[in-house]
N, C-alpha and C positions, 0 to 999 in steps of 0.2 A: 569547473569540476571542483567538490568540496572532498576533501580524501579524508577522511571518518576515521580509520584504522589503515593498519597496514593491508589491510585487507579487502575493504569497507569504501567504495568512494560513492557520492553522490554527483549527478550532472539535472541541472533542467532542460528539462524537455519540453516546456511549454510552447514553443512556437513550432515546433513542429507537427506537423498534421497527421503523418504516419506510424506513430510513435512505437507501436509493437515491429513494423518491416525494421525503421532504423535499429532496435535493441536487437533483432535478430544478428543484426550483422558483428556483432562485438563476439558474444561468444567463440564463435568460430575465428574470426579473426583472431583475438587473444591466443586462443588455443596453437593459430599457425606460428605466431610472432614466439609464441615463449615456453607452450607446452603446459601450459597450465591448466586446466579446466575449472569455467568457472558459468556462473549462471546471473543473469538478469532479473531483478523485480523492479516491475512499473507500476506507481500509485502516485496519488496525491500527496500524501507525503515520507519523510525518511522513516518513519515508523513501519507503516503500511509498505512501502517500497521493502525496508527487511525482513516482513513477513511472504512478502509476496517472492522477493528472493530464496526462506525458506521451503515455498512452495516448487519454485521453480528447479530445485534441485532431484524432485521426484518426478519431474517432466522432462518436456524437451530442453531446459536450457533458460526459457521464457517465460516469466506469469506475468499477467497483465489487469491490475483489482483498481485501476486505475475509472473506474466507471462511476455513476453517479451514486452517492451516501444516502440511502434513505433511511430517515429515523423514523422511528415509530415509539408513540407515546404509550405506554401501556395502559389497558384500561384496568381500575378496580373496581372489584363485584359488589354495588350495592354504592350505596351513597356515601360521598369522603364525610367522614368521622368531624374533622376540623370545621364543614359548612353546619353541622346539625348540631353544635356546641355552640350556643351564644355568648359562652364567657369568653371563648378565644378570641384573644386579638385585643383583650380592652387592658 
């Protein structure tokens, strides 16, 4: 466990298989032990994990953005500028 803030801890979860059941169980626990209420985000990383925490606060407790990143390249209309200029690059 990496404790960020007084607030704020990070844990990896990478060997674990079920990773949203296991985060279920903290909230509620937390809350019997101390009275706190507090909520879960699961990502790849601590960025992602605290947005997905601030997500998680409009929900149940859980968000889970922890799924695969797909990029996408964008395309530009018409042909890039830089190939049809033969002075660039020299």
């Amino acid at each position: 466990m990496e404790v960020h803030r007084i607030n704020d801890s990070f844990i990896d979860v990478s060997g674990i298989p079920e990773v949203v059941d296991f985060a279920r169980q903290f909230p509620t626990q937390v809350h019997c032990w101390s009275g706190i209420p507090n909520c879960i985000g699961v990502a790849s990383t601590k960025t992602l994990a605290k947005m997905a925490n601030k997500l998680a606060k409009s929900g149940d407790g859980v968000q889970n953005v922890s799924g695969p990143i797909r990029r996408r390249t964008p395309q530009l209309p018409g042909p890039n500028p830089a190939q049809s200029d033969a002075r660039l690059g020299r």
